[in-house]
Every structure is written in structure tokens, then in C-alpha cells.
N, C-alpha and C positions, 0 to 999 in steps of 0.2 A: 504494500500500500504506500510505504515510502518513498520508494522508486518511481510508482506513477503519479505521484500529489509530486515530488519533483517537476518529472515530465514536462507534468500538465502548467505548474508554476512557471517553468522556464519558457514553456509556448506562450502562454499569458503576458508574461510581463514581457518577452519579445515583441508580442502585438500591441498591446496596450500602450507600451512606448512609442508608438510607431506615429507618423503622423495621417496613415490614414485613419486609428481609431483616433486620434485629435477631430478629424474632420467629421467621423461619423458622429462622436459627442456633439460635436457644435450641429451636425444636422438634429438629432434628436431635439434637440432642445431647441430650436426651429420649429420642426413640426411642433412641441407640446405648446408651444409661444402661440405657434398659428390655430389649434386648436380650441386656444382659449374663448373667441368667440362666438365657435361653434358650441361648448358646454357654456357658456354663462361666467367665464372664471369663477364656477361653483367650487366650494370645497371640496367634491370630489375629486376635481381635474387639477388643484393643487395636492391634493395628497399623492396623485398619482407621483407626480415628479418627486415629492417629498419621500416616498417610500421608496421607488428606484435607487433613489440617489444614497440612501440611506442601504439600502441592501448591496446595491455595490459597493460600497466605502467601506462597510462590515468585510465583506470577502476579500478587496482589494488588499485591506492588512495587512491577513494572509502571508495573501500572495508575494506582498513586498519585503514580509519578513522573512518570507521561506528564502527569498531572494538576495538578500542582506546576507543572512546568514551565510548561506553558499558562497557568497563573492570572499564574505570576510574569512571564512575557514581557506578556503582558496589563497588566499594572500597571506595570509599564517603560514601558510604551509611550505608558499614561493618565499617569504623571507625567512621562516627556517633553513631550509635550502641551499642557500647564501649564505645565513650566517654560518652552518656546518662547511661548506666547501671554503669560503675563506679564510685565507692562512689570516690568524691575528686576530682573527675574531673572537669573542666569548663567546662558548658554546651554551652557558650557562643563559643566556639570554633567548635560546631556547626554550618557545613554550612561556615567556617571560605573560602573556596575555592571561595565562593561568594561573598566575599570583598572584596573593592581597592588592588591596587596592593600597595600603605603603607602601609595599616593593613598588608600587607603579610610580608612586609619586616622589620615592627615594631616587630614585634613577631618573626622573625627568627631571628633579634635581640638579645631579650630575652632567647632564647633557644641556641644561642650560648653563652650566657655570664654564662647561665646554667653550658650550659658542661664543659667552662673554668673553674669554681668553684668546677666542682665535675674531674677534672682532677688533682686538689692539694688537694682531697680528698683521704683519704684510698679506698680500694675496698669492703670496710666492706659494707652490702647491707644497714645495717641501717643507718649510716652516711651520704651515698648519697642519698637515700629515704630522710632523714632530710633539706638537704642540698636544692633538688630541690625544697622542701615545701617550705621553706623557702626565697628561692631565686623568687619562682615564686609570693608567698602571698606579698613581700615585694611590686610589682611591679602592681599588681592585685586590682582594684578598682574593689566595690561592681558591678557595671556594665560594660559591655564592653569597654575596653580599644582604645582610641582612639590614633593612633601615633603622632607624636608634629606635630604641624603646622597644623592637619586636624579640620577644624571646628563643632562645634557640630552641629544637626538638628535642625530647629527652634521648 
């Protein structure tokens, strides 16, 4: 069931994106606009549009979360990839999306104190290459870095 609520999300939001479902929306809502004289702009014939628009926005969610998802697992998994295959990299920063939300903020941290450093750097490429070694090794224990206050595992 998993595989075809995929499927079927990824055809979805393929279309839905597209600009001919843009144009079919604006026609729908044309015809319900040009209809309105025809019923009376009676409460009926706004609820209609009210309950449409209401029942696709409910599914649409969905759709767009099932879609999020996949993109952002996706790209987890392309930047894992990378960080594993480059020489220098912390492997530990692996899976780094799986952490407390302090590990996250302790390491954003880090990489902004980074960029402050390499922003009263030249643009020379070796400088800053040196700079962020430097800044990040100074901060970098043999193992994963744990942010203050977080207690270690027994």
C-alpha cells in the first residue's frame, strides 16, 4: 500500500505542479463564477466551491507531505554520500538530522563562528580551506561532539 500511495503521490504532485492543472483550476472556478447567476449565488452554489476546495486542501496535505518527505530523505541520503566519500570529512555528521535538537543547534553554532572567521579572511581559496580546518579541528573531539549541558550515555 506504501509503494502505490507513493506512486500515486508522485503522479499527483507531478500534475498538480504543472501549469496545465494551474489553468484547469482557474477554469473551474470560471465556470463556478459563471454559474453563479444561473443558481441565484444561493448558499448552495457557494458551498459547493467551499466544500471542493476544502476536500482538496485536506488530500492535497497529503500529498505534499508524502512528497517532502521523499525529497528530504533523498537528500539525506545524497549528503550522507558525500560526507562518507570525502577524504576530511566527519563521518560523524552522519545521520547528524537524527539528533537532539542541541546537537543541531550546537553545530550551527560552530559553523557560524566558521563563516565569521572566514568572512575577515581573504577570498584566496587556500586561506579559507585552512581557516575552516582549523576552526572546525580546534573544536572536534576524537568522537562525537556532544553540546554543553547534554549528558553523556551510561
Amino acid at each position: 500500500m506504501a509503494e502505490a500511495f507513493g506512486r500515486i503521490s508522485r503522479q499527483v504532485a507531478q500534475w498538480t505542479g504543472s501549469p496545465t492543472a494551474f489553468v484547469a483550476a482557474i477554469l473551474i472556478i470560471l465556470l463556478w463564477a459563471l454559474m453563479g447567476p444561473v443558481f441565484g449565488f444561493s448558499d448552495t452554489w457557494q458551498l459547493v466551491v467551499n466544500t471542493a476546495t476544502t476536500i482538496v486542501t485536506f488530500l492535497m496535505v497529503f500529498l505534499i507531505q508524502n512528497t517532502q518527505n521523499r525529497d528530504s530523505m533523498a537528500l539525506q541520503l545524497k549528503l550522507d554520500e558525500l560526507i562518507h566519500a570525502a577524504s576530511g570529512a566527519r563521518d560523524e555528521m552522519i545521520d547528524l538530522e537524527e539528533e537532539p535538537q542541541a546537537r543541531l543547534q550546537h553545530e550551527r553554532e560552530r559553523f557560524r563562528r566558521v563563516a565569521s572567521e572566514l568572512s575577515e579572511v581573504s577570498a584566496d581559496a587556500g586561506s579559507a580551506a585552512q581557516v575552516v580546518r582549523q576552526a572546525l579541528d580546534a573544536e572536534v573531539p576524537s568522537t562525537s561532539p556532544r553540546p554543553p549541558g547534554e549528558a553523556s550515555d551510561p
